[in-house]
C-alpha positions as a Markdown table, in Angstrom:
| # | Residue | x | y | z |
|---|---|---|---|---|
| 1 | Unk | 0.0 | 0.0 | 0.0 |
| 2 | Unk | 1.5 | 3.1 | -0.6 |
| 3 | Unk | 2.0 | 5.9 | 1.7 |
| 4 | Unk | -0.3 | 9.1 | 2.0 |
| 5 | Unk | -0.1 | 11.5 | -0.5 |
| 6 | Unk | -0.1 | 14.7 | 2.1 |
| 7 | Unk | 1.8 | 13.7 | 4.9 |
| 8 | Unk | 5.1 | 11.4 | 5.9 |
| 9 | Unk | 2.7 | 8.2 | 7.2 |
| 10 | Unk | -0.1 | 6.6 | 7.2 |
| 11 | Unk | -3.2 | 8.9 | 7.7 |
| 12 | Unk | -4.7 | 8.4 | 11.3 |
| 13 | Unk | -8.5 | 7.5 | 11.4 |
| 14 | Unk | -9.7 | 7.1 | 14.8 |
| 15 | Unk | -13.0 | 4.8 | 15.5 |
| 16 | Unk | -15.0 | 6.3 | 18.6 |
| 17 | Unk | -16.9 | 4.2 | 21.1 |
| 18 | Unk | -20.0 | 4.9 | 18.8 |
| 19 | Unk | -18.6 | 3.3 | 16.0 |
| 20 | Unk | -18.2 | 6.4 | 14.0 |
| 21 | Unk | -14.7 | 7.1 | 12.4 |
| 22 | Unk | -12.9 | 10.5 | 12.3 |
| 23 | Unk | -10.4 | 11.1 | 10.0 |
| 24 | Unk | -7.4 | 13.3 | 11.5 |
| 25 | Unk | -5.8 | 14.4 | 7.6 |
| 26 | Unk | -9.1 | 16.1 | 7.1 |
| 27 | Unk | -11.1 | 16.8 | 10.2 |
| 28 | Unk | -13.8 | 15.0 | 8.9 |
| 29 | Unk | -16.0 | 12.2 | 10.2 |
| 30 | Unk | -16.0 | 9.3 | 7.5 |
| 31 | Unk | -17.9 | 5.6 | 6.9 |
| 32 | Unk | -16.2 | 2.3 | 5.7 |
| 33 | Unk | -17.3 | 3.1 | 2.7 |
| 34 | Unk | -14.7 | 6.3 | 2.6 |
| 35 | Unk | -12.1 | 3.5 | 3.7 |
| 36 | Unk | -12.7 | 0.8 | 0.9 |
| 37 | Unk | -12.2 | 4.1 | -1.5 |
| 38 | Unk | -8.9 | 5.4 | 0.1 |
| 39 | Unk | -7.7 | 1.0 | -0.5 |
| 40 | Unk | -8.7 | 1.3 | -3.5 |
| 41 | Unk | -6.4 | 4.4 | -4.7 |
| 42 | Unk | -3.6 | 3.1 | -2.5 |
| 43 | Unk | -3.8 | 5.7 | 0.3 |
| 44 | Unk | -1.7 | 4.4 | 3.9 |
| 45 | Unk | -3.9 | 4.3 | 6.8 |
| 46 | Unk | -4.3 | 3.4 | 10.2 |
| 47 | Unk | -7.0 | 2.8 | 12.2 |
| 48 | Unk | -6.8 | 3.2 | 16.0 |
| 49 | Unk | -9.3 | 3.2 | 19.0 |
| 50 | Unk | -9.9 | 6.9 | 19.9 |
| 51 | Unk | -9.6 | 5.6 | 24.0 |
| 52 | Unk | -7.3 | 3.4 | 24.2 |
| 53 | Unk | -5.0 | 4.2 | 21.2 |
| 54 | Unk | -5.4 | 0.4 | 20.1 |
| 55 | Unk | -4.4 | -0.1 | 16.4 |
| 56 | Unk | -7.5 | -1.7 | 15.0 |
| 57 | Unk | -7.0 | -1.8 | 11.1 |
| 58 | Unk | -6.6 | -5.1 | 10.6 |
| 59 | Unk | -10.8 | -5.1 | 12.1 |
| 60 | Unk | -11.5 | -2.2 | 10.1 |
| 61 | Unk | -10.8 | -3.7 | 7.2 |
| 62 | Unk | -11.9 | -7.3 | 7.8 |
| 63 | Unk | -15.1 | -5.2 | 8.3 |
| 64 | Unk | -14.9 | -3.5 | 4.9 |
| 65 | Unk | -14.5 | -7.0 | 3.6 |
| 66 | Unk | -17.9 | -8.5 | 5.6 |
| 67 | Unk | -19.9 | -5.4 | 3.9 |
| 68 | Unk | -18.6 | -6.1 | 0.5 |
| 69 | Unk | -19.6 | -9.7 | 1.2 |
| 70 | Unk | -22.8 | -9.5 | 2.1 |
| 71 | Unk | -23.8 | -6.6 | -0.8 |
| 72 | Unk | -23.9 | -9.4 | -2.8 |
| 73 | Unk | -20.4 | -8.9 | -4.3 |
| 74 | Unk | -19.3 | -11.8 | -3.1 |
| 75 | Unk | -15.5 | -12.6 | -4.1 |
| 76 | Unk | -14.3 | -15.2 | -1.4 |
| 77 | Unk | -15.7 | -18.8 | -2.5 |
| 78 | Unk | -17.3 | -20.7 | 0.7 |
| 79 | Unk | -14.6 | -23.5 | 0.0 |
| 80 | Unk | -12.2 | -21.0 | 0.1 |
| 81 | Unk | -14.0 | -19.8 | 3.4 |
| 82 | Unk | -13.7 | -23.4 | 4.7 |
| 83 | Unk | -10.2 | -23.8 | 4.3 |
| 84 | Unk | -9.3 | -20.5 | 5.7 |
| 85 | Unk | -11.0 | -20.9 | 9.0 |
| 86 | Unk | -10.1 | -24.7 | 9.4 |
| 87 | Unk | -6.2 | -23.4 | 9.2 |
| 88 | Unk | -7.1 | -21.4 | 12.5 |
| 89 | Unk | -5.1 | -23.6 | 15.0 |
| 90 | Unk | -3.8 | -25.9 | 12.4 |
| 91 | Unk | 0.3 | -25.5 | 13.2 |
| 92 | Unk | 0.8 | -24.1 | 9.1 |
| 93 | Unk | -1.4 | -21.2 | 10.5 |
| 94 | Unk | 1.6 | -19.0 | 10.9 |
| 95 | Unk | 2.6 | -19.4 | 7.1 |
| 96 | Unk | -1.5 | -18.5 | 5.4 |
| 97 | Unk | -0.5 | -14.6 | 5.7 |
| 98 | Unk | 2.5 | -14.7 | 4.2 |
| 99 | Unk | 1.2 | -17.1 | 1.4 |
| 100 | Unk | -1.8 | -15.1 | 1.2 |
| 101 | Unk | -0.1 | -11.8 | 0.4 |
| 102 | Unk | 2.8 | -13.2 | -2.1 |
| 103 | Unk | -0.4 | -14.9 | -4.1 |
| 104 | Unk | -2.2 | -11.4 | -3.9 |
| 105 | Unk | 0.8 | -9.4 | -5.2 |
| 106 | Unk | 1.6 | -12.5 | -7.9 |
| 107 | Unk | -2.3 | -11.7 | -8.9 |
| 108 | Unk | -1.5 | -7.9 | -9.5 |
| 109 | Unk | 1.3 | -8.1 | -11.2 |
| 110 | Unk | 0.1 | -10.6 | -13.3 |
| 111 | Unk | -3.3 | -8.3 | -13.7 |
| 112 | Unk | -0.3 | -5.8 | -14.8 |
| 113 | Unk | 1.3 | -7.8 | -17.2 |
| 114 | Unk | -1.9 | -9.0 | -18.9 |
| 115 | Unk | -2.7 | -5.2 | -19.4 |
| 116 | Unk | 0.7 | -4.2 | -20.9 |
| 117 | Unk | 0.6 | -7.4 | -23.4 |
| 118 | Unk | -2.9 | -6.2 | -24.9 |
| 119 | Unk | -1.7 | -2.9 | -25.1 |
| 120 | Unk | 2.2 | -4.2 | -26.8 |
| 121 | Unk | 0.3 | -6.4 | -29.0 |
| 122 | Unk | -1.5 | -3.4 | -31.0 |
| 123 | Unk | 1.9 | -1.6 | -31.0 |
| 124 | Unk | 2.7 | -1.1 | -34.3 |
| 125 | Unk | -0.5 | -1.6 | -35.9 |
| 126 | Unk | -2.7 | 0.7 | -36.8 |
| 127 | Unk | -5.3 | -0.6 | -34.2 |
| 128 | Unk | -3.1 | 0.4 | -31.5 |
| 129 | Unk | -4.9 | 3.8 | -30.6 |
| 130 | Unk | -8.5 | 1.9 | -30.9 |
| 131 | Unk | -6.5 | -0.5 | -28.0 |
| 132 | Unk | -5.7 | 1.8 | -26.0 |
| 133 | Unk | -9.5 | 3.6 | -26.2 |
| 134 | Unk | -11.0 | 0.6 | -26.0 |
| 135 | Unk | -8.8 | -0.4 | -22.7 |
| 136 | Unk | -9.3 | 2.9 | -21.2 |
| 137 | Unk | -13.1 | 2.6 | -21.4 |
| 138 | Unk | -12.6 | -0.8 | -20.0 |
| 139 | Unk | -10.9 | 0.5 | -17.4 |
| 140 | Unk | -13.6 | 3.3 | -16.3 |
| 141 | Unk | -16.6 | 0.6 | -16.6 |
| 142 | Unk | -14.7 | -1.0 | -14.8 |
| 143 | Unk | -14.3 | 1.5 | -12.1 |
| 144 | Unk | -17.8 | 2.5 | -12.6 |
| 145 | Unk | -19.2 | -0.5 | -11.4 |
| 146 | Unk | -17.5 | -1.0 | -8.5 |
| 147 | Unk | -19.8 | -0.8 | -5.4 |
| 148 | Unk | -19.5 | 3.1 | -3.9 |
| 149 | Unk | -19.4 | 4.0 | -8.2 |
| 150 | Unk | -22.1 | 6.1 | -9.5 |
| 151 | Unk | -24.3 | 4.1 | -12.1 |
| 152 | Unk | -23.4 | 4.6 | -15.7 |
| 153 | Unk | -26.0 | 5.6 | -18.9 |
| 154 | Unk | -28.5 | 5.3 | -16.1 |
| 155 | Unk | -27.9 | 1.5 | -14.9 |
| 156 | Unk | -28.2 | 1.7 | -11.0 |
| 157 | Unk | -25.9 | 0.5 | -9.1 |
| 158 | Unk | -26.7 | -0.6 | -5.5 |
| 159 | Unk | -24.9 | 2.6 | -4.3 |
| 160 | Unk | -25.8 | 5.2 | -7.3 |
| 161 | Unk | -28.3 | 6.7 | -5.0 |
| 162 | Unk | -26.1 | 8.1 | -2.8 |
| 163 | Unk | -25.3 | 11.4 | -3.5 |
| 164 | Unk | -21.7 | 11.6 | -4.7 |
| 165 | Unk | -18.8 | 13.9 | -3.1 |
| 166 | Unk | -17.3 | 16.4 | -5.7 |
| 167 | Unk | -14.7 | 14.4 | -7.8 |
| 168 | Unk | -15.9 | 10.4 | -7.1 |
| 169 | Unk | -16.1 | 9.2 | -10.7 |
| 170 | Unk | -18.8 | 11.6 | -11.4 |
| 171 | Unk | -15.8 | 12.8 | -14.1 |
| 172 | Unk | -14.7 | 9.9 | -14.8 |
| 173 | Unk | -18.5 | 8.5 | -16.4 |
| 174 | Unk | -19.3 | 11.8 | -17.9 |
| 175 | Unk | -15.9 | 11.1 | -19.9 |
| 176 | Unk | -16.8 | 7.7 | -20.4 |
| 177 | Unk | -20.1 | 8.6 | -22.2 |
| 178 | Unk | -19.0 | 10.9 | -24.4 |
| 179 | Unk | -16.5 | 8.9 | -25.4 |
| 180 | Unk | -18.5 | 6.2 | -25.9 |
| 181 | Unk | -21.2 | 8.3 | -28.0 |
| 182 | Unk | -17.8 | 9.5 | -29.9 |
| 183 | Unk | -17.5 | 5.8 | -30.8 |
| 184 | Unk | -20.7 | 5.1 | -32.1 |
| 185 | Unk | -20.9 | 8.1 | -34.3 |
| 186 | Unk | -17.3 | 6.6 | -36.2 |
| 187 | Unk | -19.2 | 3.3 | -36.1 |
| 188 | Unk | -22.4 | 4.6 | -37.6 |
| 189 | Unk | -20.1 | 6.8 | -40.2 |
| 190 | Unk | -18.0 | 3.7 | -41.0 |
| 191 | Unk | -21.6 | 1.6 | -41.9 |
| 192 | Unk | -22.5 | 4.2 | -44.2 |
């Protein structure tokens, strides 16, 4: 994870006894949701109890992962589920973390890999600037339908009705559409 763009660290949330979660970089009080974003762009944080000065990220974020879960966004197979718990108190439990993370960064930068072959493979040709259009629309649908996105050409998404913060993909789909309408025009001229 990398570290926090503004300051030297990790940014400091701190969880109060009524469950609500106050981030120190901005004064502000947050949700999980705000959390699962800041993972998701690579921000450093830390979360600790506001009393006792406990560091309670790796809760925090095993919370995140429950609420995911149970939107229906399920990603962690019950077999997989299985296995992990019955390694609790099995004497290989001290290895599973380790082994967990070294598969996790193999998957990205294999995820990275896959991405730079599509794009080397159109090179040279003259498809290559369709490739890389095509992957950076990808990319924003993508995006876009993560949970916490706002829904794109008016397909809801479980979370499109919140009202978004100035600067949470709102940008990033308005782009996408036009783009996308851009697309079909050439497509529609192309037919013609």
């Amino acid at each position: 994870m990398k570290k926090a763009a503004t300051g030297s660290g990790p940014v400091i949330i701190k969880k109060y006894a009524n469950r609500r979660l106050y981030n120190t970089e901005t004064s502000s009080y947050i949700t999980l949701d705000h959390l699962a974003a800041m993972t998701r762009e690579g921000r450093d944080f830390k979360v600790v109890d506001a009393k006792t000065d406990e560091d309670i990220t790796h809760n925090v974020l095993t919370q995140i992962i429950m609420e995911e879960e149970a939107r229906g966004t399920s990603m962690l197979p019950v077999n997989f589920l299985r296995q992990l718990i019955s390694l609790y108190g099995d004497s290989m439990q001290a290895m599973v973390p380790g082994y967990l993370e070294a598969s996790m960064d193999s998957f990205r930068r294999n995820q990275e890999q896959f991405k730079s072959a599509v794009e080397g493979a159109f090179a040279n040709s003259p498809f290559a600037e369709i490739a890389k259009r095509n992957m950076a629309m990808f990319e924003a649908a993508a995006e876009a339908f993560k949970p916490g996105a706002a829904g794109v050409a008016g397909v809801a998404t479980p979370t499109a009705a919140k009202p978004a913060a100035a600067g949470e993909g709102g940008d990033d789909v308005a782009a996408l559409k036009a783009e996308l309408a851009r697309l079909q025009d050439k497509i529609e001229k192309l037919g013609k």
